[in-house]
C-alpha positions in Angstrom: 103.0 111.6 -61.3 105.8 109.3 -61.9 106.4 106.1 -60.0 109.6 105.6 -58.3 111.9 102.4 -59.5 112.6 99.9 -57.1 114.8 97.4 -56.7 118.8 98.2 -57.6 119.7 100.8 -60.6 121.2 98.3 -63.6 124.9 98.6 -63.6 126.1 100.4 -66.2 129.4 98.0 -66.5 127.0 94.8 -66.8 125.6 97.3 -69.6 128.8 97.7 -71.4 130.1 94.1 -70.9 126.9 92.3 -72.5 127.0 94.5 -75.8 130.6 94.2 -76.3 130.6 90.3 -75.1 127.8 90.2 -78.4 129.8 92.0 -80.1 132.9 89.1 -79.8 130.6 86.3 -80.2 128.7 88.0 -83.2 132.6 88.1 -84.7 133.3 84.4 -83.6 129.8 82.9 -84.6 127.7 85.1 -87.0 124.0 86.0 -86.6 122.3 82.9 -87.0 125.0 81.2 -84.4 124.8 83.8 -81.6 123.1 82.4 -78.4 122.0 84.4 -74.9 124.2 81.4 -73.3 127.4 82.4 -74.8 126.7 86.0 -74.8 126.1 85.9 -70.9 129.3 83.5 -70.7 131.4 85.7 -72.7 130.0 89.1 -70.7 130.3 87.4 -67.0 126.8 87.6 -67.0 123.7 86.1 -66.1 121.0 85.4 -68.5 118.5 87.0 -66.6 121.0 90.3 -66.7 120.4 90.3 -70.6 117.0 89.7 -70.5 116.4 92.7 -68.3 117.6 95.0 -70.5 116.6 92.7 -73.8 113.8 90.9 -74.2 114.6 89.2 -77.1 118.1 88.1 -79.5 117.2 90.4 -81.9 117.0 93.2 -79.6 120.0 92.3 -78.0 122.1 92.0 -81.5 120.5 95.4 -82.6 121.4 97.4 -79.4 125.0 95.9 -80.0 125.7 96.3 -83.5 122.7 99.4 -85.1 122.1 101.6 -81.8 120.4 101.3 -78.3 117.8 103.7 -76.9 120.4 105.5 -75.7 120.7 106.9 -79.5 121.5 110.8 -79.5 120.0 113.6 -81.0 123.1 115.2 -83.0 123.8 118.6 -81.9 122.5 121.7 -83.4 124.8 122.5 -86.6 122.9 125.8 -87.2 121.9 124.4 -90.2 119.2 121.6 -91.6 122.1 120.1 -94.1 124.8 120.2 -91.3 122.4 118.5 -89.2 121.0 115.8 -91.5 124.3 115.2 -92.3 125.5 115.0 -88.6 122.7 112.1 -88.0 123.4 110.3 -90.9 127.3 110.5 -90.2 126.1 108.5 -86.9 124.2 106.2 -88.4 126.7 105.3 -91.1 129.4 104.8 -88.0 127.3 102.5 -86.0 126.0 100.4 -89.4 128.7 100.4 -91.0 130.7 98.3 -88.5 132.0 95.3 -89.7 129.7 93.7 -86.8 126.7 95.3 -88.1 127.5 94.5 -91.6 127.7 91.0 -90.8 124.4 90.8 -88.4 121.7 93.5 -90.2 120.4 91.5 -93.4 120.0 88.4 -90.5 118.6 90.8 -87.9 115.9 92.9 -90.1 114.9 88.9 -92.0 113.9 87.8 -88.4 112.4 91.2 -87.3 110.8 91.1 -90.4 109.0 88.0 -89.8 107.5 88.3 -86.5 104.6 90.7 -86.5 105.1 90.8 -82.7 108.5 91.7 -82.7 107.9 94.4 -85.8 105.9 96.0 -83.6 108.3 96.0 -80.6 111.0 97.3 -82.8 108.2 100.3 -84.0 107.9 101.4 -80.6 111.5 101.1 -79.6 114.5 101.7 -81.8 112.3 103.1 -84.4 110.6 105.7 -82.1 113.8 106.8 -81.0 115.5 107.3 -84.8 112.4 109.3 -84.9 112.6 110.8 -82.2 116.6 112.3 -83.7 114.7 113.1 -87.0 111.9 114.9 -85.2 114.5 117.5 -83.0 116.3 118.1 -86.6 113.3 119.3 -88.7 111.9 121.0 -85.5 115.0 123.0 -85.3 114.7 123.9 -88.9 111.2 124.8 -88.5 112.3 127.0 -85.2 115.1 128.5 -87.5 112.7 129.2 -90.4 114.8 126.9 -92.5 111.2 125.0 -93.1 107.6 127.0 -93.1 106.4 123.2 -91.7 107.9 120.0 -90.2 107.9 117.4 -93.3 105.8 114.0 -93.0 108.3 112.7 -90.1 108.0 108.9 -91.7 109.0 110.0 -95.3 111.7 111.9 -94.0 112.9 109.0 -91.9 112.6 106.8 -95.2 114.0 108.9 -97.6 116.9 109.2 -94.8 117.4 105.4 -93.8 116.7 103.6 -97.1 119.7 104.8 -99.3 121.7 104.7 -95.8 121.0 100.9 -96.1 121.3 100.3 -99.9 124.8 102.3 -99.7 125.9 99.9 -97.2 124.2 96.8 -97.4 123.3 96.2 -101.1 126.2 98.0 -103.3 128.7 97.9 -99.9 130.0 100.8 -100.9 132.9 102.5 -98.3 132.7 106.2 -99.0 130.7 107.4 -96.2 131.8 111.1 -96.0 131.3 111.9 -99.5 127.9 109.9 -99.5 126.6 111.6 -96.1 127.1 115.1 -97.6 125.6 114.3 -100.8 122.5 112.5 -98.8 122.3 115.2 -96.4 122.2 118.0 -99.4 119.6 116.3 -101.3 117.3 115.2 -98.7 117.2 119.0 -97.2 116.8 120.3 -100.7 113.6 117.3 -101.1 112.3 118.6 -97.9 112.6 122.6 -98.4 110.7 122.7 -101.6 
């Protein structure tokens, strides 16, 4: 049985207001210059707001500029390609932002490391890119497009790493072309 919350529900307009407020500052300072201080000046905010919702800079500058929990299952295509391709459309969108471009390499450096914070990241933002990846093949298993569900971290690598090499290491621009390309050969990897 499920506890009820106490205390107020979080404002969804504080929400909104802190990751667009890191989103400015990110623009006006970089990565390595962003601060909680002017993030909570900038949103109208507290400090203690932001750390409610993020316990640490790099979560903060990852909900703002990658994707928050709140990341979406795409909806059902019909199809494993069109749906690959639907996910990695949104991922594309939200890393290829000039804000993300400019904070990622930074970001994942620190993530990288602090073996505390790896694992935070494993059991947040990673578990819920998994958790997208996961409703995709299951609906290709349900559809009969796959007689099994593919290793679910394989698929999430084969997926995210040329995502990130296309946009962070050749900085390449032609998302549409290279999301139905990725989307066609990792379906084709995964249906064999």
């Amino acid at each position: 049985m499920d506890t009820p919350r106490t205390g107020r529900p979080r404002d969804e307009r504080v929400d909104t207001a802190i990751l667009a407020a890191t989103r400015d500052v990110l623009v006006e300072t970089g990565y390595a210059g962003l601060t909680m201080d002017a993030v909570a000046a900038q949103a109208g905010a507290g400090k203690a707001a932001i750390y409610r919702r993020y316990a640490t800079k790099q979560e903060l500058v990852y909900a703002a500029t990658v994707h928050d929990l709140d990341l979406q299952i795409p909806p059902d295509t019909g199809s494993l390609t069109t749906d690959l391709k639907a996910l990695i459309d949104d991922i594309l969108a939200t890393m290829g932002s000039p804000t993300a471009l400019g904070s990622v390499l930074g970001l994942m450096a620190d993530v990288g490391a602090d073996p505390a914070l790896t694992a935070r990241f494993q059991q947040t933002f990673v578990a819920r890119q998994q958790e997208c990846i996961t409703a995709v093949l299951d609906r290709a298993v349900h559809r009969g497009e796959l007689q099994d569900k593919p290793d679910l971290d394989r698929v999430h690598a084969l997926l995210a790493g040329p995502v990130f090499v296309w946009l962070f290491i050749l900085r390449r621009d032609e998302r549409d072309i290279f999301a139905h390309d990725l989307a066609t050969s990792l379906a084709r990897a995964v249906t064999k």
